[in-house]
C-alpha positions in Angstrom: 65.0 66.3 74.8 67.0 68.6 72.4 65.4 71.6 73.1 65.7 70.7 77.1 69.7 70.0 76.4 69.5 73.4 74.4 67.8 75.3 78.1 70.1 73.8 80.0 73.1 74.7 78.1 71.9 78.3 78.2 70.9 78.5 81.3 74.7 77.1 82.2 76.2 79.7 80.1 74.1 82.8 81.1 74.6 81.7 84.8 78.5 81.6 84.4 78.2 85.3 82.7 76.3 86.1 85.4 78.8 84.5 88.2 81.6 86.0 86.3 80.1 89.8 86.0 79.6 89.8 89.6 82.8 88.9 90.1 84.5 91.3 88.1 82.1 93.8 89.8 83.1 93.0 93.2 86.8 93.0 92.7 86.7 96.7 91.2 84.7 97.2 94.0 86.7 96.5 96.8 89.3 98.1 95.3 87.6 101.6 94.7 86.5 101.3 98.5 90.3 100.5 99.2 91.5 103.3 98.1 88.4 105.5 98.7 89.2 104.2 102.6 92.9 105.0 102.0 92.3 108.5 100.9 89.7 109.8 103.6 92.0 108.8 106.2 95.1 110.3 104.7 96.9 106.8 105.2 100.0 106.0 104.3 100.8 102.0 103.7 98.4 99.4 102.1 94.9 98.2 102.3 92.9 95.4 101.5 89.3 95.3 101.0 86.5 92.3 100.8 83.5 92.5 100.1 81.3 89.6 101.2 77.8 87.8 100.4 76.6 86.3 97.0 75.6 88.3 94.5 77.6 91.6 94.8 75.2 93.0 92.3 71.8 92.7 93.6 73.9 93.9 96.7 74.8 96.8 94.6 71.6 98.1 93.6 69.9 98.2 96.7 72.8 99.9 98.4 73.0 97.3 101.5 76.3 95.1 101.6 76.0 92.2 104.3 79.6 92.5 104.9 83.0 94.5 104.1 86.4 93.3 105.5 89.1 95.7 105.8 92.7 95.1 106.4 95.1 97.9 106.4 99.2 97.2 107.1 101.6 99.7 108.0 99.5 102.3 108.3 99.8 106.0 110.1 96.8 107.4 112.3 97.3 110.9 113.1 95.7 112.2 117.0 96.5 115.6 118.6 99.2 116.3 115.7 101.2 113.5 116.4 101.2 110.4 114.4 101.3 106.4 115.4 102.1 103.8 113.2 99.7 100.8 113.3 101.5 97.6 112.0 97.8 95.9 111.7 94.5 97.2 111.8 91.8 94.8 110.6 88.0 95.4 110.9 84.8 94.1 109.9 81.6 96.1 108.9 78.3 94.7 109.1 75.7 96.0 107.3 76.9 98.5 105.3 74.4 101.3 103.5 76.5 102.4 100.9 76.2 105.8 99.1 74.3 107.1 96.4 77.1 107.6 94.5 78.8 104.7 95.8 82.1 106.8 97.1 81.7 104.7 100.2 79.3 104.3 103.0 78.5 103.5 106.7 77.8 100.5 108.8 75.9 100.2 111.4 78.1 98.1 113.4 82.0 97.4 113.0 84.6 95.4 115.2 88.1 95.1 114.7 91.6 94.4 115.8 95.3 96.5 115.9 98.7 95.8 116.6 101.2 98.3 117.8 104.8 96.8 117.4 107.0 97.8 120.7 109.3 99.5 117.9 106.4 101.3 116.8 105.4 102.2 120.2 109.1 103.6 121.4 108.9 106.1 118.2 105.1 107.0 119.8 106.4 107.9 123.2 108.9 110.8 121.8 110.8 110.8 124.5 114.0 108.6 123.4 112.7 105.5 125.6 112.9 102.4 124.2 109.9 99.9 124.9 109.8 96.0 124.9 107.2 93.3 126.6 107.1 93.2 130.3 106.9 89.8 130.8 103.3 89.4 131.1 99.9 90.7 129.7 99.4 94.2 130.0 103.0 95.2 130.9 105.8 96.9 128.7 109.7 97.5 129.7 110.8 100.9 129.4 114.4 102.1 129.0 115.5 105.4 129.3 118.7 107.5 129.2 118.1 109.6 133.0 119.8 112.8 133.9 120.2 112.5 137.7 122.4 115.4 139.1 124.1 115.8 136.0 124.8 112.2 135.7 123.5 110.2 132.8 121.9 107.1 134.2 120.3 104.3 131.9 117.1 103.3 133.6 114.4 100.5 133.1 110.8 100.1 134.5 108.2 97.6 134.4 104.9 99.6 133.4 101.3 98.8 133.1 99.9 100.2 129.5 96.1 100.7 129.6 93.2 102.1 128.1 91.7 105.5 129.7 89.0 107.7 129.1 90.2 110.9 127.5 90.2 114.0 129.2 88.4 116.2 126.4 85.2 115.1 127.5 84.6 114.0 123.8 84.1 110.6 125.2 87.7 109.4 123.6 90.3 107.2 124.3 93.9 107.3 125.4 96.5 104.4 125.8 98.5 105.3 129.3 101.7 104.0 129.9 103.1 104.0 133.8 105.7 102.8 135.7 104.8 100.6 138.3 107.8 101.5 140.7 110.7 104.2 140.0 114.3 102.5 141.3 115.2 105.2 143.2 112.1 106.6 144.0 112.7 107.2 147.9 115.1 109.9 147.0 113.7 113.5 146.2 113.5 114.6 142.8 114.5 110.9 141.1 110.7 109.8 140.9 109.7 112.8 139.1 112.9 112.6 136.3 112.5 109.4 135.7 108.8 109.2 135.1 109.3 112.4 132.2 111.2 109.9 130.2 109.5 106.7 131.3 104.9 107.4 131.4 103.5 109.1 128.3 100.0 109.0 127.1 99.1 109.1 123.6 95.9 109.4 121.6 94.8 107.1 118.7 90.8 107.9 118.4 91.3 110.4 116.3 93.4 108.8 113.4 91.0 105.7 113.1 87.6 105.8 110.7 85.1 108.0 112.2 82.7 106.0 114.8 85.3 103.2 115.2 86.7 103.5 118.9 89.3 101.8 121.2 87.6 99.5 123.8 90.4 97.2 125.2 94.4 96.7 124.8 96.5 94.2 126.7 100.4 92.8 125.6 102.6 90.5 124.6 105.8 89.3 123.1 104.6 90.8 119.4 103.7 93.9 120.4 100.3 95.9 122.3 97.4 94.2 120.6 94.1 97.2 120.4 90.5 95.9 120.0 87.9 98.2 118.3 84.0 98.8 117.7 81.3 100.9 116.9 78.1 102.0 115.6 77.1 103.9 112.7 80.9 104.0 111.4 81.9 105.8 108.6 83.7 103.6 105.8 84.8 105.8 103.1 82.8 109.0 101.6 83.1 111.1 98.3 
């Protein structure tokens, strides 16, 4: 019976070394990938990494992580020169083959969510509008200082926002923003003025981690919420 006790007892103790290794392991893990994720992209703000399944190490060693969570706040993504500010951007890889020297990997599959605060989103259209919801899903208020025969007119529109296929033929994404009618419109020239301040397009594909790609947007009271996926994405490299 003592020498039972005695097995027990060690096996106890070696498996709480064990549970507590791995978890030590995992933490500096997920942050190594954070910032190894935070330096390939060039991001400014903060992110967040887990790393998920039980044990990390026998993960490790073979290179294959079931799962990695990513959630990045305040956060720039650069497209076309021009950058975006993402006030959420949260994604989940799924199985991820990670490097040989463990700098970072890629997954073959990843989905995600963003959020683009209207504040956010008025500094994005650069050009001095100011954007708010539109009073239903998919819609956005524009206001905008108008020059109309040398009178300075304040405007506002109810526009559609919406997800479009790029135009580079690189199979990309743009979010569109158009008004739906132009007060004024019947009257020559006014349409045209006002939609130069009002309807911009703007890129975001190119700031986000390499295989990851819009596929839908709509709005509310919070802001234009983005939703993301992929194949074969790239998490972090060397």
């Amino acid at each position: 019976m003592r020498f039972l006790r005695a097995i027990v007892i060690i096996g106890v103790v070696l498996g709480a070394l064990f549970v507590g290794a791995d978890r030590w392991a995992v933490s500096y893990a997920e942050n190594r990938l954070a910032d190894r994720i935070q330096a390939r992209q060039g991001l400014a703000g903060t992110s967040e990494v887990e790393i998920g399944g039980f044990p990390f190490l026998t993960q490790a060693l073979s290179h294959d992580l079931d799962r990695v969570d990513l959630k990045l706040r305040g956060v720039d993504v650069a497209a076309e020169g021009r950058k975006t500010r993402l006030s959420e951007l949260d994604a989940t890889f799924r199985s991820v083959k990670l490097n040989g020297d463990y700098s970072g990997g890629t997954a073959k599959r990843a989905e995600g969510t963003g959020l683009i605060t209207y504040a956010d989103l008025t500094a994005a259209s650069q050009t001095g509008a100011t954007l708010s919801y539109g009073g239903a899903p998919g819609k956005v208020k524009v206001t905008a200082a108008v020059d109309v025969f040398g009178r300075v007119l304040t405007k506002s529109v109810v526009s559609t926002i919406t997800l479009e296929d790029a135009d580079d033929g690189k199979g990309g994404k743009i979010v569109r923003v158009r008004a739906d009618e132009v007060p004024g419109e019947g009257i020559p020239g006014i349409e045209k003025v006002v939609r130069k301040k009002t309807d911009f397009d703007r890129s975001l594909d190119g700031g986000l981690p390499a295989g990851l790609h819009l596929s839908a947007l709509t709005s509310d009271e919070a802001g234009v919420h983005l939703t993301l996926g992929g194949t074969d994405v790239v998490l972090a490299g060397s």
